[in-house]
N, C-alpha and C positions, 0 to 999 in steps of 0.2 A: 504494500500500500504506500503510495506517494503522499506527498504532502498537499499539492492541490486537490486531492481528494478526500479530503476529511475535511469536519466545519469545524471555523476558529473563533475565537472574538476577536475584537475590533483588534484590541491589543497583541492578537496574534497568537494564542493561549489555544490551546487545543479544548475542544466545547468536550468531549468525551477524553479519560484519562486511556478508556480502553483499544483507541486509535494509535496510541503510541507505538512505533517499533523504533530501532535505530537506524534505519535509513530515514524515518522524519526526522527522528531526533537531529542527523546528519546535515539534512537542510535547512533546518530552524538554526542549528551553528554556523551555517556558513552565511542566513541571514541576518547574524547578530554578528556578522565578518571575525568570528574567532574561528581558528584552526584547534580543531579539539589534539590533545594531546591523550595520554594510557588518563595522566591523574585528570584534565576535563570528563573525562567519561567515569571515573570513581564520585566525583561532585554530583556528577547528573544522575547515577543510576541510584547513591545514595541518601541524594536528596529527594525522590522520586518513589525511590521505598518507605520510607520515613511518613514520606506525604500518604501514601496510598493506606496505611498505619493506624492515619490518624493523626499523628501530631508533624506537624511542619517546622523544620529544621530555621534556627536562627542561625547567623552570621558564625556566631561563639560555638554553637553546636555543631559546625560544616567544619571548624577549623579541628575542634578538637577529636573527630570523626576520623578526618583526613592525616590528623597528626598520628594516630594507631596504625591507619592503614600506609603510609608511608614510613613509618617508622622514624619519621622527624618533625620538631616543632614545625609549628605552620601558622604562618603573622597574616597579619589581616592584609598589610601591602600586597602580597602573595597570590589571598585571592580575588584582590581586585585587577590585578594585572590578569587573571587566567579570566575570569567575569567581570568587565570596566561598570557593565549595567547594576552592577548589585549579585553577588554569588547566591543567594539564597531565592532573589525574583527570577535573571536567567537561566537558574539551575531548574527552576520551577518549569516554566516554558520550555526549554529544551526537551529537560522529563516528562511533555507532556500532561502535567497537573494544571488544575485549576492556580489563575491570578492570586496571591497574597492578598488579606486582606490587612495583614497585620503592617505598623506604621515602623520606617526605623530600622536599623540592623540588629538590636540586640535585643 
């Protein structure tokens, strides 16, 4: 399934979480002109799990996530350079979740 073929919101949010696969995922990255790297797709898929959960990952909780899974501290600079939009809003969109409503990174 492509990305022109799923409905989005205005904002570009996928209306259904169940439409997600990673080739949208894929073109939602290259519409937010980031080049995913291994650790972009650890953000997206765990932010994405998190959401689908139930509880939606903040800023604090993406770094300290990632800091396990890489097995190094991980600063906030870090992941605003891998997501300039906000890590936790275009980890959201990427993953195919429903828009944040929550205000703020932390």
């Amino acid at each position: 399934m492509a990305l022109e073929s799923v409905e989005r919101t205005d904002n570009g949010y996928l209306v259904n979480a169940n439409d997600w696969n990673e080739e949208i995922a894929a073109e939602i990255f290259a519409e937010e002109e980031i080049t995913p790297t291994e650790e972009h797709w650890d953000v997206v898929k765990y932010v994405r799990e998190e959401t689908l959960n139930g509880d939606e990952p903040n800023e604090r909780n993406i770094m300290k996530a990632m800091g396990k899974i890489w097995g190094r501290k991980v600063k906030s600079k870090e992941m605003y350079e891998m997501f300039p939009g906000m890590p936790s809003k275009q980890g959201l969109k990427i993953g195919g979740c429903a828009q944040s409503t929550r205000k703020g990174g932390y």
